[in-house]
N, C-alpha and C positions, 0 to 999 in steps of 0.2 A: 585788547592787548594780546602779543603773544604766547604762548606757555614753552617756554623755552624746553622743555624735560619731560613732556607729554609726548610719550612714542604713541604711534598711531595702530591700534591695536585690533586688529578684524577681529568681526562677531564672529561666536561660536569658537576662540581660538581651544584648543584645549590644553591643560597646563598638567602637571603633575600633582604638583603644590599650587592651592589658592593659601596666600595668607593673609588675615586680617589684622593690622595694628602693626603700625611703624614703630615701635617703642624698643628698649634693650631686648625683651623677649622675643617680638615681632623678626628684626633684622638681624638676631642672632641665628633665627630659624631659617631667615630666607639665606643669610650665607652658607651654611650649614648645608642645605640642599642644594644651594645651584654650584659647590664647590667638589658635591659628591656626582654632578653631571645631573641632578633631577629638574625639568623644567618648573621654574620660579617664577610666580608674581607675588607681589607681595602688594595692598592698597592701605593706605592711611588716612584718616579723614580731613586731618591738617597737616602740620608740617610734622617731620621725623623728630619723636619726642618730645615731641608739645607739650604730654600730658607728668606723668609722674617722670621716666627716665631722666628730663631736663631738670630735675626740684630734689632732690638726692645733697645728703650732708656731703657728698664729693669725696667719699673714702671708697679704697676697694680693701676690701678684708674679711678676716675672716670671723669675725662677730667675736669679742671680747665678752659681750654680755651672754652672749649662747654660751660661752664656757662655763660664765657663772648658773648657768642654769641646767649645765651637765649634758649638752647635746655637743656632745664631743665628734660626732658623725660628722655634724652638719658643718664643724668649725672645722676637721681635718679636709672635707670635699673644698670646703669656700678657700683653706687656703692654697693648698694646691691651685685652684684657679684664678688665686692672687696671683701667685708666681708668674703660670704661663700668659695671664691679661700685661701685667708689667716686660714681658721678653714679647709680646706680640704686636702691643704699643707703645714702643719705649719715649714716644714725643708725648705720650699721655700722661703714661702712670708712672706717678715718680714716689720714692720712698721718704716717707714723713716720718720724723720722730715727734712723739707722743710725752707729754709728762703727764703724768698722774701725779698729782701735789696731797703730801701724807700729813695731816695735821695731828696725828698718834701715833704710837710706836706699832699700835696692831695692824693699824691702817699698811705701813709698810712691811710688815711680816706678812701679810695678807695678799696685796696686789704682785708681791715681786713673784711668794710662790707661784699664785695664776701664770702670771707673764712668763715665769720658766716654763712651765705647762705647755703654754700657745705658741713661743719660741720648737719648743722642741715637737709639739702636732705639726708646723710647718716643713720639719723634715731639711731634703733639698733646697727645698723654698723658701728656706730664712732669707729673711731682710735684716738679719740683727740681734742682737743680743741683747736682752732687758739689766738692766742695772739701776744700782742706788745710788740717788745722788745728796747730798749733805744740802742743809738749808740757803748755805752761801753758795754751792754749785748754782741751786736750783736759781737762783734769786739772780745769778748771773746770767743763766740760760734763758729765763724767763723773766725781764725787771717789772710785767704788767702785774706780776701776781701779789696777792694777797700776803702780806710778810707775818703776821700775825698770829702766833700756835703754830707756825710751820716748822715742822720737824725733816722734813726732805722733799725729794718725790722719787717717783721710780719711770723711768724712761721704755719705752718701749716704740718699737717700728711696724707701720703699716706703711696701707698705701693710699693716694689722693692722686686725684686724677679730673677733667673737665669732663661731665656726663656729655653734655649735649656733642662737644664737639665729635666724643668716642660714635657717638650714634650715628653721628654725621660719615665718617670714617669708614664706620660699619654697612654701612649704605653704598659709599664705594666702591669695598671692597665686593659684597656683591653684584655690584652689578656688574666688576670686572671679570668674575666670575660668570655670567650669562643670566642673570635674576634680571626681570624686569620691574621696577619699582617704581612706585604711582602715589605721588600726596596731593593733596585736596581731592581726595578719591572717597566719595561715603558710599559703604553699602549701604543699597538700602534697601534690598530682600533676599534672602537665600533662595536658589533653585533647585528645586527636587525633583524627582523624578516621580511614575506612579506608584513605586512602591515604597514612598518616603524616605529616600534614599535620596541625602546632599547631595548635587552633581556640581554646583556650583555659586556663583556670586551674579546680581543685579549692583550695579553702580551710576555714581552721577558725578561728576565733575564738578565741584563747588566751584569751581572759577569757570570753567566756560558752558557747564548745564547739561552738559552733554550725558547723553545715559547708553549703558554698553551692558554684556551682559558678558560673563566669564564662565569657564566649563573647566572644571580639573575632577581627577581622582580623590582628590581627597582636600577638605577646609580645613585650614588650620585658625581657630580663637584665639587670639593672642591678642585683646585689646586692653588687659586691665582692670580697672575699676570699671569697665564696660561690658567686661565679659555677658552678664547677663542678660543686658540688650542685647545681642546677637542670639542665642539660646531664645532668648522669647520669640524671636523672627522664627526661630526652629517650631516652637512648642509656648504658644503665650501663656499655657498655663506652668511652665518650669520653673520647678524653685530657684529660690535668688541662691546662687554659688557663694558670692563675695559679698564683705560687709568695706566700706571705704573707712580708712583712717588716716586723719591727717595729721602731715608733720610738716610743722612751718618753721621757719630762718628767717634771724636776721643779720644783717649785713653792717659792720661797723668800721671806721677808720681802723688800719692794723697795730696803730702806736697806742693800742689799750691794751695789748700784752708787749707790745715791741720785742717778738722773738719771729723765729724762723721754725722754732718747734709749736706741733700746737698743743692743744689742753682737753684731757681728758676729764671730767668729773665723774667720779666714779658711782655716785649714788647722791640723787637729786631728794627733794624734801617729797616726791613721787613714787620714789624708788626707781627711775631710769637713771640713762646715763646724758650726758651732753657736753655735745663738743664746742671747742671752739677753733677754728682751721682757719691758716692763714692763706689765703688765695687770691689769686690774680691781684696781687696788694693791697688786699683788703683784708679783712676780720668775717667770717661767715661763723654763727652762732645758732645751733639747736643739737636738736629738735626737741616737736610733741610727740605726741602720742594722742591722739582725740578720734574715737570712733565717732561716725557723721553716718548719717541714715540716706544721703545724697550723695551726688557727684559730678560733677563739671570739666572741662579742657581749663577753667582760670577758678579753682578754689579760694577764697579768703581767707588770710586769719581771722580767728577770734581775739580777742583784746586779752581775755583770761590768756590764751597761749603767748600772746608776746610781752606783758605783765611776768609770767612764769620765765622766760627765760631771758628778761630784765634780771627783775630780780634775784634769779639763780647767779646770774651771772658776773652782779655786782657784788655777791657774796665771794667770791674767789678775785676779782679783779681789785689791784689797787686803786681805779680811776673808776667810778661809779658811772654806767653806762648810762645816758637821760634818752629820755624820747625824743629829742631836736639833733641826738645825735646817730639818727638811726636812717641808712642813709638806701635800704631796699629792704622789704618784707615780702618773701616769696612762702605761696604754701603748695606741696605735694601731697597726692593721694595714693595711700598705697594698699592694693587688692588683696585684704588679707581674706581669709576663708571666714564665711560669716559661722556664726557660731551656733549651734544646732538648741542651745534653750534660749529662751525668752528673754534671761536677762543679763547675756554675755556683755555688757558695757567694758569688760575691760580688759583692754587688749592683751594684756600678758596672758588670757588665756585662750587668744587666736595664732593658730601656725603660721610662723615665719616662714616654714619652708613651700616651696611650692605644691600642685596640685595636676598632674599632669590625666586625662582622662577622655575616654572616647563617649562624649557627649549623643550621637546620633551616626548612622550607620553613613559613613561621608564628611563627618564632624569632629576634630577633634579641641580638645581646649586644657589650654595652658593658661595658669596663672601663678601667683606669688612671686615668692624665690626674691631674690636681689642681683641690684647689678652684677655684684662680684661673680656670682657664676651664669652670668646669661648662656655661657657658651655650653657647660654643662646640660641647663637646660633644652638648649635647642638639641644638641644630642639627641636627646631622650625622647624629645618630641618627633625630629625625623626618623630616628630608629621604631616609634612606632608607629609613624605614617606610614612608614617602607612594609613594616608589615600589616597594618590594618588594609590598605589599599590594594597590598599584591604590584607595589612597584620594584622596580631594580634593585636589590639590596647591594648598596655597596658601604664600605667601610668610611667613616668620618674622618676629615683630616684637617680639624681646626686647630686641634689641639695645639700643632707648632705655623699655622699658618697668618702669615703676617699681616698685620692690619691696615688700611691705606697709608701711605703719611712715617709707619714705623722707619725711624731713623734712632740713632744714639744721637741726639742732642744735647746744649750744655745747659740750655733751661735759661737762660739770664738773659734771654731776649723773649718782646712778647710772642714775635714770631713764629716762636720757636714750637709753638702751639699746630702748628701746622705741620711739623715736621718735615718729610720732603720735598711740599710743596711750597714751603717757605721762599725758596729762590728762584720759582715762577712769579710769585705775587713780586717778588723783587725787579723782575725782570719785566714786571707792567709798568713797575712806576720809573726802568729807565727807560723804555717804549716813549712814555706818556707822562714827565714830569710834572703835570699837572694831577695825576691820580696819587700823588706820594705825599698830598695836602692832605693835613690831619683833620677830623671832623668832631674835633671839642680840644680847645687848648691845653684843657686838664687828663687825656687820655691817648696813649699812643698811638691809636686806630686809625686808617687812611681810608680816601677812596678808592686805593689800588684791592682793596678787600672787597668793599659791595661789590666791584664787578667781578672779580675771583669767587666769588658766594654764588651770586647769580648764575654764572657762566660754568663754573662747576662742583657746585654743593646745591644743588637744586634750590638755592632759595628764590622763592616767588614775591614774598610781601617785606616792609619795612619790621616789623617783628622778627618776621624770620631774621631777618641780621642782626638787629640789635639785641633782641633774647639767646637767639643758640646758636647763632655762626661769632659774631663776637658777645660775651656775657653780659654786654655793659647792661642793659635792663636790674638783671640781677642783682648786681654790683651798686648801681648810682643811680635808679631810675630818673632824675630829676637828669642828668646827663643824657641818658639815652632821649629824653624829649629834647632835648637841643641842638641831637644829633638827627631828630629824626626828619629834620624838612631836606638837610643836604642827602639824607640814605636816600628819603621819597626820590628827590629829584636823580638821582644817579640809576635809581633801577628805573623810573618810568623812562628815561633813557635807553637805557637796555632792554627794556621790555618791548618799548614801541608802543607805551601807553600813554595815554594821552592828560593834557592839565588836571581834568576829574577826577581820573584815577588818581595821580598824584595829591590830591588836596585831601582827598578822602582814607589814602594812607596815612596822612597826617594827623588825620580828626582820630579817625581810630585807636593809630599807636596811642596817641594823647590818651586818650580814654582808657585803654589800659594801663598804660605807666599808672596812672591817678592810683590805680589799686597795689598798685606796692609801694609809693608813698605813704609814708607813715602818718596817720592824723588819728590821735586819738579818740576825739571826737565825732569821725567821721567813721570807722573802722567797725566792720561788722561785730555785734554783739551775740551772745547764746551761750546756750549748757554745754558748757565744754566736760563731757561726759565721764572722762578719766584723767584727774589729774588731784 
């Protein structure tokens, strides 16, 4: 088969920026740099946000629970970079009202003061004003909830948004910018020079094998929960950076809160918080919190974790959520900073915030942080590639720079998800009235999309569409396998690949979907470490 999105890249090229890892961190960096003129590569090992960026509760904000915990810094940076991600992507991020449901009177003396708090840390950047609303409001706004000892709730505004598509977007926009970007790309050694000085990257090509070798001023780490493999390529004796924690969702019909606002709980029988968000018409339900000693590109839940947000969940909902009605289990790993004693198991006392540091003299490495401020991040990271390295310093100008796709749309079409691009894809299926045939009766999706994804959202494989160009995976897995022999056959069309390829896209997707189908019985078991 072809690789439609593999530029062809001489040995020895030399770059400014090597980056490692497609992910929020990854592709906030490489825009960041190829938008201030610095030449950019950026490689990924699978597709753009594979890993944790694509598995995200879908909120951009600026941490409600950091306030409760007095890191007022960290909640005033994040919201600020709520505001200008929502004016940068406005087909993405759209503003969500929030109820916190008060089953006491302190309970709502308590969250409204917070919420003035957070309302007024956002400054400029309000989305809103928090208020109280009376039990018959609530119960109007929200008919799923719990009626029972309900004394109100109190309302409040973030933001919610599709990760994977933003990543996609973000990818883009770099490369509109002059970034050259490469997935199914693995390193697979760093190049030094004799005086142990990174000069560059060794790669291989998971789809076509091929191995290349890249030379830049300066590596930038940016994989994750991966960070440390990379570092041991530097140094196998370097201690581990990151410890992985995961946070798993699930996905439910939306008519178990039947609202448009979602649900805040504000303190779980854990002491977290968890949401429940209504997206792409569906019901998305978490997270955990479970630090894991491992880490993978397809994490599992544990039973204990979606037992826990059953249960939590059935406790605030009218309609008692069952396992037959659970209809995607996805779990995310997130790279928190491992914890320097022995018996750090819980995560409230690992940083949220990221970790930005020059690992080796040619090396540098970024992790943590969240989506809401990727772009902050990257900043920080090019600002100090520019000077570690002795490159160009020039000034960043992400800050108001718009994202592929940003239009003001009305949101009421699925489309709409696309934002600009929306009436291309429109303009395939009157080309080609046969691509404008939907590929599951129960979801709006067509095939005027795989080839729009393929042709240009670099998707390569049947996953790649049905996980992160369209969500259906996430959403309906049993769906996304229904859909996925008609995806198969449309790309190995477009690809120029041939029956094998095709049957083997099919076996696979099958094979993963199986793992976010929910089976109790079947569903990885273990010490779920903090809960």
């Amino acid at each position: 088969m072809k690789r439609l999105h593999q530029h062809i890249l001489a040995e020895n090229t030399n770059w400014d920026l090597i980056i490692i890892g497609g992910g929020a961190t990854g592709l906030g960096t490489a825009l960041d740099a190829a938008s201030r003129g610095l030449k950019t590569l950026l490689v990924e090992q699978s597709d753009f946000a594979k890993g944790t960026s694509s598995r995200s509760t879908k909120l951009v904000h600026g941490g409600v629970r950091y306030l409760a915990q007095g890191d007022i810094a960290l909640v005033r940076h994040a919201l600020k970079e709520r505001g200008l991600l929502q004016q940068n992507a406005k087909h993405l991020v759209n503003k969500e009202a929030f109820l916190i449901p008060c089953y006491n009177w302190f309970s709502v003396i308590k969250y409204l003061a917070g919420l003035t708090l957070y309302d007024w840390l956002s400054g400029k950047y309000s989305f809103g004003k928090s208020k109280y609303f009376s039990k018959t409001e609530t119960l109007n706004m929200m008919p799923g909830i719990k009626e029972k000892g309900l004394k109100g709730s109190i309302r409040y505004y973030d933001g919610k948004f599709d990760d994977a598509r933003l990543a996609i977007n973000i990818a883009q926009t770099a490369i509109e910018n002059g970034a050259i970007l490469l997935n199914y790309t693995k390193v697979t050694a760093l190049l030094k020079s004799e005086g142990e000085i990174v000069t560059g990257i060794e790669t291989e090509d998971v789809i076509t094998g091929e191995k290349a070798k890249h030379y830049g001023k300066v590596v930038i780490n940016a994989t994750g929960v991966f960070v440390d493999d990379i570092l041991q390529m530097n140094n196998p004796s370097a201690k581990k950076l990151v410890r992985p924690s995961q946070g798993v969702h699930v996905v439910l019909d939306k008519s178990f809160l039947n609202s448009e606002s979602a649900l805040m709980i504000p303190k779980t029988s854990d002491g977290r918080v968890l949401f429940a968000v209504p997206w792409h018409e569906h019901l998305l339900v978490g997270t955990t919190d479970t630090p894991l000693d491992e880490h993978s590109l397809e994490p599992r839940a544990l039973k204990q974790e979606v037992d826990f947000i059953m249960s939590t969940a059935a406790s605030y909902f009218k309609r008692k959520p069952l396992e037959k009605d659970i209809l995607s289990v996805f779990s995310g790993l997130r790279p928190l900073a491992a914890p320097t004693n022995n018996n750090g198991n819980s995560t409230k006392e690992i940083s949220r915030d990221h970790k930005l540091m020059v690992s080796a003299k040619g090396l540098i490495t970024i992790t943590g942080g969240k989506w809401t401020t990727y772009r902050r991040m990257a900043e920080e990271t090019v600002n100090l590639a520019i000077s570690h390295a002795g490159l160009e310093a020039k000034a960043c100008v992400t800050e108001h720079l718009k994202i592929h796709g940003s239009i003001d749309v009305a949101g009421d079409h699925y489309l709409d998800t696309y934002g600009s691009d929306r009436s291309k894809i429109e303009a395939l299926m009157q080309q080609n009235p046969d691509l404008a045939e939907k590929l599951h009766p129960g979801f709006p999706y067509t095939c005027a999309e795989v080839i729009w994804s393929a042709r240009n959202e670099m998707a390569e494989t049947a996953e790649d569409i049905l996980s992160r160009r369209m969500r259906i995976l996430f959403i309906d897995a049993q769906a996304a396998k229904d859909m996925a022999p008609k995806v198969a056959a449309l790309l190995a069309q477009e690809l120029a690949a041939d029956q094998d390829w095709e049957t083997n896209q099919i076996e696979t997707f099958n094979t993963l979907a199986d793992g976010y189908i929910y089976h109790s019985t079947q569903i990885k078991t273990g010490t779920a470490l903090a809960h």
